[in-house]
PDB file of N, CA, C and O in Angstrom, chain B, residues numbered from 101:
ATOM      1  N   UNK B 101     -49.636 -15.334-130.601  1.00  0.00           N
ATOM      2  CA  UNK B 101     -48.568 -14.683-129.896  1.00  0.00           C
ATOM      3  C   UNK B 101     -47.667 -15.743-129.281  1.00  0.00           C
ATOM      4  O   UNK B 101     -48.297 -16.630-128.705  1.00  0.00           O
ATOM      5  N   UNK B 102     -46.380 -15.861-129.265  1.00  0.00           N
ATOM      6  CA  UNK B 102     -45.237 -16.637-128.888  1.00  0.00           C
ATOM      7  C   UNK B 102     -44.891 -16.442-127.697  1.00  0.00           C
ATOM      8  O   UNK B 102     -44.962 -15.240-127.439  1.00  0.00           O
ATOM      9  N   UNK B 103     -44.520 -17.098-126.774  1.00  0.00           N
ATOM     10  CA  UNK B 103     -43.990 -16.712-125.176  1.00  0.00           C
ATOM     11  C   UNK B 103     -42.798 -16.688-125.735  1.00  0.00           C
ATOM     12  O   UNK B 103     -42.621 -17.019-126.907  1.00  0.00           O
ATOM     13  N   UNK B 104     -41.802 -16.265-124.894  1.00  0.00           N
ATOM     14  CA  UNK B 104     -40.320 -16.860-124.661  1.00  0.00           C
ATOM     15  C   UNK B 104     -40.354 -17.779-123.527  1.00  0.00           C
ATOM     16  O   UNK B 104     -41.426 -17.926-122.940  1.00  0.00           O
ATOM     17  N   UNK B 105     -39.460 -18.329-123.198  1.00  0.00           N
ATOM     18  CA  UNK B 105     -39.508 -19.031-122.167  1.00  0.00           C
ATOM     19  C   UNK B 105     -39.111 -18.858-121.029  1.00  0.00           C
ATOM     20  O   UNK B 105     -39.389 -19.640-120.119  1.00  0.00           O
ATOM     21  N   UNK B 106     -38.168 -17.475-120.829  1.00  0.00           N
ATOM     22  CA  UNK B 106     -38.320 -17.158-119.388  1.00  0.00           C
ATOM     23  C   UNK B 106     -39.695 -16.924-119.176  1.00  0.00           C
ATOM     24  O   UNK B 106     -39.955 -17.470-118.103  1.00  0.00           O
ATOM     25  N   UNK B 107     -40.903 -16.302-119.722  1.00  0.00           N
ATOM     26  CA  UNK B 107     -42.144 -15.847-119.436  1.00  0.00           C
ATOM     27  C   UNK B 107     -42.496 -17.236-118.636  1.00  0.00           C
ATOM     28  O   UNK B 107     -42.918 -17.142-117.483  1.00  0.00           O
ATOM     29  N   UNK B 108     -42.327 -18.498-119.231  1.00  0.00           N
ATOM     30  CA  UNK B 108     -43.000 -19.892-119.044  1.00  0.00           C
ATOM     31  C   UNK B 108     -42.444 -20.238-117.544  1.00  0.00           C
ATOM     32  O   UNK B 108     -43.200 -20.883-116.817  1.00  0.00           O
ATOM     33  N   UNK B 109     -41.429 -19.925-117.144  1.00  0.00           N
ATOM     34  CA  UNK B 109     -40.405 -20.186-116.381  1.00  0.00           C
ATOM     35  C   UNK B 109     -41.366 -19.132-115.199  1.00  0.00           C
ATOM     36  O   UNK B 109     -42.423 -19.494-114.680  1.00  0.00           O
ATOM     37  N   UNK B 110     -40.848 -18.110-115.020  1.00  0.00           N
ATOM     38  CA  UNK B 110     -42.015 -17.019-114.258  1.00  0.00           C
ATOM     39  C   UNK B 110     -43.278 -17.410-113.916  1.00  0.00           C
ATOM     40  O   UNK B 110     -43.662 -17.389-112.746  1.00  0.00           O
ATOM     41  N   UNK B 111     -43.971 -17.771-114.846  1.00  0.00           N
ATOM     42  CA  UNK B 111     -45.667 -18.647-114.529  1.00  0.00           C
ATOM     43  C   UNK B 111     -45.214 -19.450-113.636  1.00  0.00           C
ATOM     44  O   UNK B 111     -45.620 -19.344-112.478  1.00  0.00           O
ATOM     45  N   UNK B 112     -44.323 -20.373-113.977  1.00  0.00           N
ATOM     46  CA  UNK B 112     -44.471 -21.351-112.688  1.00  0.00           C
ATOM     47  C   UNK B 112     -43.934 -21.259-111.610  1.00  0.00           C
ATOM     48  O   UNK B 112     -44.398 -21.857-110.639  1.00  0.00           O
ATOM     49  N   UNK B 113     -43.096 -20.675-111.546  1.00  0.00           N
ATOM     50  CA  UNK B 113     -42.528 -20.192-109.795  1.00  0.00           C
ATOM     51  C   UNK B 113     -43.331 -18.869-109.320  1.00  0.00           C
ATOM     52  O   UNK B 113     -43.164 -18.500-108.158  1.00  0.00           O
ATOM     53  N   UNK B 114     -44.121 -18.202-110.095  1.00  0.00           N
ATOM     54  CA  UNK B 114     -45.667 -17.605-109.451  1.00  0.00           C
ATOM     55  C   UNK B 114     -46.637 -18.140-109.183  1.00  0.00           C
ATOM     56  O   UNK B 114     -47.438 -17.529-108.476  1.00  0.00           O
ATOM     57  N   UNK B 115     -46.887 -19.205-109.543  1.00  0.00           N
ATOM     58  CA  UNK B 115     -47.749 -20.625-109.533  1.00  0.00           C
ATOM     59  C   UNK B 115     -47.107 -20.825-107.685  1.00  0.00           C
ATOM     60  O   UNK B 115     -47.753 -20.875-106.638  1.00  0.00           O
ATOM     61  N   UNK B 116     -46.170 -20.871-107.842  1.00  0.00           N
ATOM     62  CA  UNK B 116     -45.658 -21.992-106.589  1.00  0.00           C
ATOM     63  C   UNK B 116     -45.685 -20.975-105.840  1.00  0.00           C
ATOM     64  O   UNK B 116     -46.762 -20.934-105.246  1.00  0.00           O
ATOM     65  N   UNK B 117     -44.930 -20.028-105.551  1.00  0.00           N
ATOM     66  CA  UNK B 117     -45.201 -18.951-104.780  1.00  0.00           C
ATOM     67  C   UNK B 117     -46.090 -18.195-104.055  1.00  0.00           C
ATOM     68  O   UNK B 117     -46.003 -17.392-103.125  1.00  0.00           O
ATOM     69  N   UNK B 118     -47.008 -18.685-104.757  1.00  0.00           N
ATOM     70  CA  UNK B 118     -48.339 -18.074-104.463  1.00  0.00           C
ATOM     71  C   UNK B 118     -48.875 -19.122-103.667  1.00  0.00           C
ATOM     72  O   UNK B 118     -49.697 -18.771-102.822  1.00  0.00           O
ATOM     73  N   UNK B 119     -48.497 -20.755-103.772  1.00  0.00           N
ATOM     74  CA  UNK B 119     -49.107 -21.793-102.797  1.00  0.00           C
ATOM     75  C   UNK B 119     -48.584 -21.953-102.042  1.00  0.00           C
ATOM     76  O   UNK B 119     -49.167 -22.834-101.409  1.00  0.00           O
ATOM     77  N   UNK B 120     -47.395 -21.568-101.368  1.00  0.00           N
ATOM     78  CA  UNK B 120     -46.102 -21.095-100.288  1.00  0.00           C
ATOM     79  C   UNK B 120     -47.036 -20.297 -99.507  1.00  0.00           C
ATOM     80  O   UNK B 120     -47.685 -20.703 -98.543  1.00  0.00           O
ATOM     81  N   UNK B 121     -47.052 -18.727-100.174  1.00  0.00           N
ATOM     82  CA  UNK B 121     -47.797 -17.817 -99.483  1.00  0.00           C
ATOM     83  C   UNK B 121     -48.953 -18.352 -98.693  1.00  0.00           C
ATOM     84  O   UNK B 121     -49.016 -18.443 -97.467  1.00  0.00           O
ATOM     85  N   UNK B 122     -49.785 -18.665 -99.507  1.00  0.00           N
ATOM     86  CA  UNK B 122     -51.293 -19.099 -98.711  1.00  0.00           C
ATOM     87  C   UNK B 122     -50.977 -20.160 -97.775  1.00  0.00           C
ATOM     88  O   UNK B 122     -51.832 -20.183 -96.890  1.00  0.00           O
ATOM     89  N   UNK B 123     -50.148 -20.985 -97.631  1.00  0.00           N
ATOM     90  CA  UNK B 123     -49.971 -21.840 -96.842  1.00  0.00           C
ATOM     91  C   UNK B 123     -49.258 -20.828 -95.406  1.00  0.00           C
ATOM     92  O   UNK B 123     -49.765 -20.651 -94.298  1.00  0.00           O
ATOM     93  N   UNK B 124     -48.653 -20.587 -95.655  1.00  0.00           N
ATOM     94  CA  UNK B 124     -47.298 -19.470 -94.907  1.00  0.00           C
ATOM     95  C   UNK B 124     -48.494 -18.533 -93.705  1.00  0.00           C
ATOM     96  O   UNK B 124     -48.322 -18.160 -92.545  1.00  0.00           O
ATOM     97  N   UNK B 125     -49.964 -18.383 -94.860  1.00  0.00           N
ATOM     98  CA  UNK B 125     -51.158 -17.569 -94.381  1.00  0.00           C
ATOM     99  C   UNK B 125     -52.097 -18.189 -93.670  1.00  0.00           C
ATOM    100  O   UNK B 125     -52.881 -17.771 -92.818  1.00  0.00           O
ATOM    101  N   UNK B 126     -51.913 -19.256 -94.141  1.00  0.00           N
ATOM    102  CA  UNK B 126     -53.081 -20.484 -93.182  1.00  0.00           C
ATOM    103  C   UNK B 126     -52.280 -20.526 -91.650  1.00  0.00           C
ATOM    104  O   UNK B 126     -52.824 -20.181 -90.601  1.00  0.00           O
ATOM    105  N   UNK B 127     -50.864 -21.026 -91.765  1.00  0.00           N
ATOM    106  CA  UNK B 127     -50.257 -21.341 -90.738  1.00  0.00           C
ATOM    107  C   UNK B 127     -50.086 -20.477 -89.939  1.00  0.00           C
ATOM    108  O   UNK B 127     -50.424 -20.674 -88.772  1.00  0.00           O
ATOM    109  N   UNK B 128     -49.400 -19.032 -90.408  1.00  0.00           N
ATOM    110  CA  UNK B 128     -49.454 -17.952 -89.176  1.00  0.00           C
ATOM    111  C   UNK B 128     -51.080 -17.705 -88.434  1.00  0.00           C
ATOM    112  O   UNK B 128     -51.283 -17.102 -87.380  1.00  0.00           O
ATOM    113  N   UNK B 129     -52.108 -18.349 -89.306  1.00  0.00           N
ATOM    114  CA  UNK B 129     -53.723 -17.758 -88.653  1.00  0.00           C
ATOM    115  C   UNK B 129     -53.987 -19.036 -87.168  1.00  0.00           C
ATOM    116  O   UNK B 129     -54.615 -18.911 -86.117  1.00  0.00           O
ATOM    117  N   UNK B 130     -53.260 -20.080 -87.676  1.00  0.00           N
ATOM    118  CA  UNK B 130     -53.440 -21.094 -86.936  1.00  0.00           C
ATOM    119  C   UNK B 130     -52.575 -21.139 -85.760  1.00  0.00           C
ATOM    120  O   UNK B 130     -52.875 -21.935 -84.870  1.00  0.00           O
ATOM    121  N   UNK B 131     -51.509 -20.372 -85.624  1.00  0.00           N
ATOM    122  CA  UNK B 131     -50.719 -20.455 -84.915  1.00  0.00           C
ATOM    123  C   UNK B 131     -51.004 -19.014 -84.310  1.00  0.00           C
ATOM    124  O   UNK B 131     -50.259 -18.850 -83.344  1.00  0.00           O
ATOM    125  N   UNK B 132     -51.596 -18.212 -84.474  1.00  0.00           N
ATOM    126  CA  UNK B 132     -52.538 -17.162 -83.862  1.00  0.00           C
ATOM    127  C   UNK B 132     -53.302 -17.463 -83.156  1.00  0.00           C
ATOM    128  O   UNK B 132     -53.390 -17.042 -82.003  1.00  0.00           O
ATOM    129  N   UNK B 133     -54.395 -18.661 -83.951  1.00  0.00           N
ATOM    130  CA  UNK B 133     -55.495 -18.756 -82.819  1.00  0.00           C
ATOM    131  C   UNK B 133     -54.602 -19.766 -81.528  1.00  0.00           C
ATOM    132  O   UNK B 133     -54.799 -19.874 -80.318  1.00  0.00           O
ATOM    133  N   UNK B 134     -53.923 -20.184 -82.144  1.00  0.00           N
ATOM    134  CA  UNK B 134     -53.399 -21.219 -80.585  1.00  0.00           C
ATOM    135  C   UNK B 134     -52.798 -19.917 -79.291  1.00  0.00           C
ATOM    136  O   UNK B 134     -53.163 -19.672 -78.141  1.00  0.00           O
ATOM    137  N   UNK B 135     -51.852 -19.389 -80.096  1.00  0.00           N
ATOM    138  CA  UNK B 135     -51.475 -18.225 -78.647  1.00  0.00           C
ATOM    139  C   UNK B 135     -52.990 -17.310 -78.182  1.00  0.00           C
ATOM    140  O   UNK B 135     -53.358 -17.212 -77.012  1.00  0.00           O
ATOM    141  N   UNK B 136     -53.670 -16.750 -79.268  1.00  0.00           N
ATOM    142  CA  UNK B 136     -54.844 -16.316 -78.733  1.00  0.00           C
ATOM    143  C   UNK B 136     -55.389 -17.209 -77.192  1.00  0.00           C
ATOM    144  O   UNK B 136     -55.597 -16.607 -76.139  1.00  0.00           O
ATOM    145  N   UNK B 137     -55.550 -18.712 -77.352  1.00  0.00           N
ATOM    146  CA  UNK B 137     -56.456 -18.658 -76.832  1.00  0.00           C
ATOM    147  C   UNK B 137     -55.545 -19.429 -75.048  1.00  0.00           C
ATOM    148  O   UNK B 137     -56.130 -20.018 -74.139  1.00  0.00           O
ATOM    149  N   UNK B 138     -54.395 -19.175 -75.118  1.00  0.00           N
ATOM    150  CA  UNK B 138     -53.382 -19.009 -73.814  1.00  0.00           C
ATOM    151  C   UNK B 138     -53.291 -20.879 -73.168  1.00  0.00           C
ATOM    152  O   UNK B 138     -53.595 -21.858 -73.850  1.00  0.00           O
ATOM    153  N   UNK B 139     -52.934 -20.900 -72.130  1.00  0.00           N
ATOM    154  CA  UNK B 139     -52.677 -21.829 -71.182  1.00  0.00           C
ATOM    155  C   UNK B 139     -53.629 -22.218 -70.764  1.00  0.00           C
ATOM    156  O   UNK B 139     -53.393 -22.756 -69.682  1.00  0.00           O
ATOM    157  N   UNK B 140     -55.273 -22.283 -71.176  1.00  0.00           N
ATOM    158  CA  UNK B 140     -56.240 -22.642 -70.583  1.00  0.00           C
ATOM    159  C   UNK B 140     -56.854 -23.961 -71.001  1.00  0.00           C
ATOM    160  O   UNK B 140     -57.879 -24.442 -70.520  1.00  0.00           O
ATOM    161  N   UNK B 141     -56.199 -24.420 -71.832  1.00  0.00           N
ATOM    162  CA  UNK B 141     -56.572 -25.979 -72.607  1.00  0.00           C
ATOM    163  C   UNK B 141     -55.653 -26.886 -72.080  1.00  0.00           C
ATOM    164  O   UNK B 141     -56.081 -28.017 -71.852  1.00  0.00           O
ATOM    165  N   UNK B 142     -53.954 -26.530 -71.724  1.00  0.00           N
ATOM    166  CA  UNK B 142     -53.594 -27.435 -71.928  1.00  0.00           C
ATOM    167  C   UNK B 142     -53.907 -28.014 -70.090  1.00  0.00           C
ATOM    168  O   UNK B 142     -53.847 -29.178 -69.694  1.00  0.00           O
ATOM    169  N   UNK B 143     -54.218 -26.829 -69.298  1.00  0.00           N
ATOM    170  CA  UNK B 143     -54.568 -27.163 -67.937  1.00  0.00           C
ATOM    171  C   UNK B 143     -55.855 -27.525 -67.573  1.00  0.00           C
ATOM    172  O   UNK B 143     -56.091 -27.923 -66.433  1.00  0.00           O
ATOM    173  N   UNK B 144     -56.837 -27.413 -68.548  1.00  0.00           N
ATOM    174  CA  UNK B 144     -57.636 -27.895 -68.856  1.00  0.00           C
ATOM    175  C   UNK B 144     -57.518 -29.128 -68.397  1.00  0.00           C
ATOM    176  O   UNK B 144     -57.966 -29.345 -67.271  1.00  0.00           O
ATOM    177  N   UNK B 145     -56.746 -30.482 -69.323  1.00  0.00           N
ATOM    178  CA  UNK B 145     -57.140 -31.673 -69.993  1.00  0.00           C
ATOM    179  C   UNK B 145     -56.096 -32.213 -68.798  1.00  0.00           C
ATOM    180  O   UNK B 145     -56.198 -33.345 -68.325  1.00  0.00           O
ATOM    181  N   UNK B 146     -55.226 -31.389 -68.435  1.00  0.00           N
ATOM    182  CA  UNK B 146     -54.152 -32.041 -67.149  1.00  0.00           C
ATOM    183  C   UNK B 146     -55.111 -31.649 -65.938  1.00  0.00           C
ATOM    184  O   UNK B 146     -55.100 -32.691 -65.284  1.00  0.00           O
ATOM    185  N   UNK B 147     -55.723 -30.985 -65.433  1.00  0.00           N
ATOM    186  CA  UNK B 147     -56.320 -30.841 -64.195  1.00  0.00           C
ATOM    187  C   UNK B 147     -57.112 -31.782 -63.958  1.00  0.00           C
ATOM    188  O   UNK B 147     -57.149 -32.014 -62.750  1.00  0.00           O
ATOM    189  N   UNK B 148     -58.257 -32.925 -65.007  1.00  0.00           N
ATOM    190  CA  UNK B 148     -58.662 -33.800 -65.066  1.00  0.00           C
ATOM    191  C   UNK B 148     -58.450 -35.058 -65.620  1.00  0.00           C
ATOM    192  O   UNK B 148     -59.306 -35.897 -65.898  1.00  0.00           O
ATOM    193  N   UNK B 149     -56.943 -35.141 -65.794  1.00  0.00           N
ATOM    194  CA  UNK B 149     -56.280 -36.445 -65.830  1.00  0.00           C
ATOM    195  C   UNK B 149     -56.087 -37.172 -67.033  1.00  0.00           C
ATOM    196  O   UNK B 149     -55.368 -38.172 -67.052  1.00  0.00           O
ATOM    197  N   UNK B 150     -56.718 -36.714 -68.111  1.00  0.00           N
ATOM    198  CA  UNK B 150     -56.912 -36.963 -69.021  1.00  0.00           C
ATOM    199  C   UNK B 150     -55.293 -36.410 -70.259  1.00  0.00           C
ATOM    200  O   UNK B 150     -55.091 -36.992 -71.325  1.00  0.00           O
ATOM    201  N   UNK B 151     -54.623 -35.541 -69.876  1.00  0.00           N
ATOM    202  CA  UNK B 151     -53.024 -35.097 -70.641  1.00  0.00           C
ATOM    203  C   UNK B 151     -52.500 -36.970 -70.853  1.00  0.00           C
ATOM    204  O   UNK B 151     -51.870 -37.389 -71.823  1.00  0.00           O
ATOM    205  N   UNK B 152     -52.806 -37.517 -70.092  1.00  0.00           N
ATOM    206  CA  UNK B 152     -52.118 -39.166 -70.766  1.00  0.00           C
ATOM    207  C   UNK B 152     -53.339 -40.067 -71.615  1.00  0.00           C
ATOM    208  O   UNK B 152     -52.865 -41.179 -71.847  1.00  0.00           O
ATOM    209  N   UNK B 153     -53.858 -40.025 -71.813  1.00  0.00           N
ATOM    210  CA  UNK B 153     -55.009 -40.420 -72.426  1.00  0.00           C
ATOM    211  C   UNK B 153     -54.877 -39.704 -73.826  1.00  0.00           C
ATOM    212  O   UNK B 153     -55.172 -40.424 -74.780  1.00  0.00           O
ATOM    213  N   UNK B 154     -54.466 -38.354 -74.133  1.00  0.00           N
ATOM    214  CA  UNK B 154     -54.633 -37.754 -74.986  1.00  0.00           C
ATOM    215  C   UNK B 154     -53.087 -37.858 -75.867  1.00  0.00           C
ATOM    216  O   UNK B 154     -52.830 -37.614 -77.046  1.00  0.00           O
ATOM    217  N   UNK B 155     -52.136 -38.375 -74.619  1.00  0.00           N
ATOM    218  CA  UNK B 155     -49.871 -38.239 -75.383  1.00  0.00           C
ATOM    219  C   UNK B 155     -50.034 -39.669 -75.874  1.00  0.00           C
ATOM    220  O   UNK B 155     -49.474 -40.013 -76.915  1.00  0.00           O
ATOM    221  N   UNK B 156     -51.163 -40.956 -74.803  1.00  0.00           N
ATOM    222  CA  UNK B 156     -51.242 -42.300 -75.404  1.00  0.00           C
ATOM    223  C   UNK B 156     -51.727 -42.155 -76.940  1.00  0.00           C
ATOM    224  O   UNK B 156     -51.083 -42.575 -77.902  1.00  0.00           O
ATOM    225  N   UNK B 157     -53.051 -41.446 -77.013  1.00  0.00           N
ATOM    226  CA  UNK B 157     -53.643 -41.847 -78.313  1.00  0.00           C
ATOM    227  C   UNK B 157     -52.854 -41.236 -79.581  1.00  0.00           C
ATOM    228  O   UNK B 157     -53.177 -41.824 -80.613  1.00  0.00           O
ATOM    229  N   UNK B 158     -51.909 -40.216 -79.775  1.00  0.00           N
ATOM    230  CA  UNK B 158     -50.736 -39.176 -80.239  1.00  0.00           C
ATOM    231  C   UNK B 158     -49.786 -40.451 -80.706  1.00  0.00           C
ATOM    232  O   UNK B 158     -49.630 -40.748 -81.890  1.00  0.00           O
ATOM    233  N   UNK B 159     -49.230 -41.100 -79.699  1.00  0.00           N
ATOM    234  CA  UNK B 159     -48.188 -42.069 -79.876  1.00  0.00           C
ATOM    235  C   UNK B 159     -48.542 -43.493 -80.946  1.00  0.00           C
ATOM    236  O   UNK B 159     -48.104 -43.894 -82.024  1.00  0.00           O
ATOM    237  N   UNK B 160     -49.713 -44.013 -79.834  1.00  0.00           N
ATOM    238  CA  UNK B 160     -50.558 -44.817 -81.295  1.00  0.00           C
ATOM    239  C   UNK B 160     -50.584 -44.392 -82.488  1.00  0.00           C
ATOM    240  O   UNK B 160     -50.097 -45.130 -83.345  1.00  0.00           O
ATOM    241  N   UNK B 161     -50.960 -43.532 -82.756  1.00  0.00           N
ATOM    242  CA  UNK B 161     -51.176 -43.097 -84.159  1.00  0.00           C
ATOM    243  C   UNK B 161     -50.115 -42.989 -85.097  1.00  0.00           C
ATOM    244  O   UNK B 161     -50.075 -43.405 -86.255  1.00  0.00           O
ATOM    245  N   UNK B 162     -48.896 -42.111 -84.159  1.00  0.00           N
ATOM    246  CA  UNK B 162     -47.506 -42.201 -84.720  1.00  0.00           C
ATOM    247  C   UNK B 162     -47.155 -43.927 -85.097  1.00  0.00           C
ATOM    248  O   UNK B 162     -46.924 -44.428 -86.197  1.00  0.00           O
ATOM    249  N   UNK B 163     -47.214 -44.538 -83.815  1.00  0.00           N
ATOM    250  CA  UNK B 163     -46.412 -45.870 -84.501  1.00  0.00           C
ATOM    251  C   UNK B 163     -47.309 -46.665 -85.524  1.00  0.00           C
ATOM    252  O   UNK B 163     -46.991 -47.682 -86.141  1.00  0.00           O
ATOM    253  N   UNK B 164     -48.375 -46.049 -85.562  1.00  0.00           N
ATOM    254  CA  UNK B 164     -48.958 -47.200 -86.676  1.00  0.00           C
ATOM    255  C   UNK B 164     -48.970 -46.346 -88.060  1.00  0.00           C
ATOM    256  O   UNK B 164     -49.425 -46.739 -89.134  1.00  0.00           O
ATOM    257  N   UNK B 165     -48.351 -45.055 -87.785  1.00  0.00           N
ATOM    258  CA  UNK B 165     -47.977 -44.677 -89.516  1.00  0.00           C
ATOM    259  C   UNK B 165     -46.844 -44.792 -89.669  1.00  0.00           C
ATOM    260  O   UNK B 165     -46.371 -44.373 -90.726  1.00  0.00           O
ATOM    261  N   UNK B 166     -45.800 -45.525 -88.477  1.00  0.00           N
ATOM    262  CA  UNK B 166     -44.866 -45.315 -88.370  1.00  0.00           C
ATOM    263  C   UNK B 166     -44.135 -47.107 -88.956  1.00  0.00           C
ATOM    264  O   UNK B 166     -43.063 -47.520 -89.396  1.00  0.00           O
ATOM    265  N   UNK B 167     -45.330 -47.621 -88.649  1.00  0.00           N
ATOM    266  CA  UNK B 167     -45.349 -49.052 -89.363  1.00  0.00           C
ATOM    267  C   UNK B 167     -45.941 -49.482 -90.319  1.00  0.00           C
ATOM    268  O   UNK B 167     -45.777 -50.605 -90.795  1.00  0.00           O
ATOM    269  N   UNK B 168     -46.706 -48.634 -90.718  1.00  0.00           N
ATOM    270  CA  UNK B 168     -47.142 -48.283 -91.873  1.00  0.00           C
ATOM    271  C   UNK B 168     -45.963 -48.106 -93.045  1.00  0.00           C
ATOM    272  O   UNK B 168     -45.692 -49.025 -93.817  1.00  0.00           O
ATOM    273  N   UNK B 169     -45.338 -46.887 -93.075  1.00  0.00           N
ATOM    274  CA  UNK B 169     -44.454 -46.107 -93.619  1.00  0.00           C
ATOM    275  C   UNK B 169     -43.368 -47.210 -93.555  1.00  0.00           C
ATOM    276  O   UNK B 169     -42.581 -46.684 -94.342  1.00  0.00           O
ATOM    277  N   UNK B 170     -42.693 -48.483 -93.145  1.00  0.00           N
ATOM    278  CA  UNK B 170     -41.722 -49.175 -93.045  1.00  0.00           C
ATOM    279  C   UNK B 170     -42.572 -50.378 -93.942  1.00  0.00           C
ATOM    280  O   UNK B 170     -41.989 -50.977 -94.847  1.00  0.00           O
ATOM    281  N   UNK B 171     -43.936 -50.654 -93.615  1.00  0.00           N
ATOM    282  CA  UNK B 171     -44.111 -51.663 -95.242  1.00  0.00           C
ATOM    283  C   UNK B 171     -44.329 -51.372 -95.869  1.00  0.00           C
ATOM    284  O   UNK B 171     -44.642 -52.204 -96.720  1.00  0.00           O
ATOM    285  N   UNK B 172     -44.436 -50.083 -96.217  1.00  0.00           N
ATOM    286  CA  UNK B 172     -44.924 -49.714 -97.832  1.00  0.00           C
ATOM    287  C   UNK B 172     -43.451 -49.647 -98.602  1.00  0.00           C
ATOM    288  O   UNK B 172     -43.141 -49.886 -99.770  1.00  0.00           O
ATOM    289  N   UNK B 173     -42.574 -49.162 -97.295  1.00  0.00           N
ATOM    290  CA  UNK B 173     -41.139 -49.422 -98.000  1.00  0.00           C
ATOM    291  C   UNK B 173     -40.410 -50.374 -98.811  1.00  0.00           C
ATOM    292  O   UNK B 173     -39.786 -50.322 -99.870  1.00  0.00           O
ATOM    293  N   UNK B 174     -40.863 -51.761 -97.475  1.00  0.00           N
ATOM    294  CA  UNK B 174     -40.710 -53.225 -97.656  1.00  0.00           C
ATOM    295  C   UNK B 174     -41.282 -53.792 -99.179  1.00  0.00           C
ATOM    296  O   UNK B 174     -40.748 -54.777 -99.688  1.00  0.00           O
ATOM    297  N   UNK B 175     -42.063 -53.301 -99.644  1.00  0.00           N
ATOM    298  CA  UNK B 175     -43.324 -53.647-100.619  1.00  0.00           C
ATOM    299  C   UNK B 175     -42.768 -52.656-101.805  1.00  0.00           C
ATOM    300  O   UNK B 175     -43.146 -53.067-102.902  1.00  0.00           O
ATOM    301  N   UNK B 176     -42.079 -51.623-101.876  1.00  0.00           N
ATOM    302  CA  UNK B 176     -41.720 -50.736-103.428  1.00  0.00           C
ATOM    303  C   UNK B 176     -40.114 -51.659-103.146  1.00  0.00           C
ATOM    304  O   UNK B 176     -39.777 -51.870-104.311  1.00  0.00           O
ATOM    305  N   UNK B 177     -39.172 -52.193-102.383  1.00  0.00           N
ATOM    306  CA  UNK B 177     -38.087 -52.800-102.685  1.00  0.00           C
ATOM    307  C   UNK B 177     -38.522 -53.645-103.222  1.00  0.00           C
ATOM    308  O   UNK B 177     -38.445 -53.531-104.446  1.00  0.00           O
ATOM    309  N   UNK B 178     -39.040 -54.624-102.823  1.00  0.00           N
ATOM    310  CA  UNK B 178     -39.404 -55.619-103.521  1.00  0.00           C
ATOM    311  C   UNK B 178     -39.894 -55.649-104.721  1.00  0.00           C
ATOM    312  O   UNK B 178     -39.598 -56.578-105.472  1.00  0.00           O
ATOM    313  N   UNK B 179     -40.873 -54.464-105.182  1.00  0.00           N
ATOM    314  CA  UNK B 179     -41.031 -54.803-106.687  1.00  0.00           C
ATOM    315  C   UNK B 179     -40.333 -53.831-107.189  1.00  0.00           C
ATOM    316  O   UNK B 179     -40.643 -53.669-108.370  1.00  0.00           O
ATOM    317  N   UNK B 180     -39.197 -52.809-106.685  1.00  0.00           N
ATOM    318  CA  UNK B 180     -37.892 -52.628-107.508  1.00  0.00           C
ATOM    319  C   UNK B 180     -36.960 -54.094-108.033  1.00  0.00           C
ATOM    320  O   UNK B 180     -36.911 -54.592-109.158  1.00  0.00           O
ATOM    321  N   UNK B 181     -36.237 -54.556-106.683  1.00  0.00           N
ATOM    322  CA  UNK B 181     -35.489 -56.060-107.220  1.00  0.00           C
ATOM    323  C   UNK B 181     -36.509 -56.327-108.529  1.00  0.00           C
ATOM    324  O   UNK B 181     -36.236 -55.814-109.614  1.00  0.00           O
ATOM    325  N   UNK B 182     -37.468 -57.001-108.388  1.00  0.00           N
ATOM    326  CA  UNK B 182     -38.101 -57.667-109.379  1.00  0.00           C
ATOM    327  C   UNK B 182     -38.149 -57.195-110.847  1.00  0.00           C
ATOM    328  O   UNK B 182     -38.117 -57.891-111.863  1.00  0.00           O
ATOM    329  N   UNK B 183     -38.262 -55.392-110.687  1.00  0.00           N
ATOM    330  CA  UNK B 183     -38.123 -55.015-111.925  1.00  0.00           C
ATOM    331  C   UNK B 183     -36.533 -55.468-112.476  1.00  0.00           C
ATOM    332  O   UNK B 183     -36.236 -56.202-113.418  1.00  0.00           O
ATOM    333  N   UNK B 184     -35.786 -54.850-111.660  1.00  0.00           N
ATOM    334  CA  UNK B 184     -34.187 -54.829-111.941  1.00  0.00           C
ATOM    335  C   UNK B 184     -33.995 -56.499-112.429  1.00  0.00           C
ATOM    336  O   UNK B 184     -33.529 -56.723-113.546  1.00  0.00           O
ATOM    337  N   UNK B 185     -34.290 -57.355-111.744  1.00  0.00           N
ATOM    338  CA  UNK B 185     -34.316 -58.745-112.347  1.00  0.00           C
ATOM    339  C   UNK B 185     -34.766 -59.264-113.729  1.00  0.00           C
ATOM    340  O   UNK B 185     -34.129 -60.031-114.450  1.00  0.00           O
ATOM    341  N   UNK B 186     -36.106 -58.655-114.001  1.00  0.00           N
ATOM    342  CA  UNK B 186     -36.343 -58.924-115.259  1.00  0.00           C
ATOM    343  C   UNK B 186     -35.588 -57.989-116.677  1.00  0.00           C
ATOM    344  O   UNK B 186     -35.859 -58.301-117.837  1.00  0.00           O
TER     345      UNK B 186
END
């Protein structure tokens, strides 16, 4: 049996659609349980001093993917030029 190719075309943006959805489904469940469970965490971790301990270790992490992400840059220019050179 022969497809046409809109059929082929359809498979794959039902393909994708469908990994949109479930994601779309993960995220609204996750963002459920956070309002579920109210203002009691974040006064939690601030009533015992600890809210800077927790924005420090957040920030670390950012700048070191954040320097990360600037040599890996440094490192594909460079062996672009090199290709383009040869």
């Amino acid at each position: 049996m022969k497809l046409d190719k809109s059929f082929h075309i359809y498979g794959l943006f039902q393909r994708t659609m469908r990994i949109k959805g479930l994601t779309l489904l993960f995220t609204l469940m996750i963002v459920q349980t956070a309002i579920g469970q109210g203002e009691t965490a974040p006064d939690f971790i601030r009533s015992i001093g600890k809210i800077y301990v927790v924005a420090g270790v957040c920030l670390i992490i950012l700048l070191v993917l954040f320097g990360y992400m600037i040599q890996l840059d440094r490192k594909i220019s460079k062996i672009e030029k090199r290709q383009k050179n040869e």
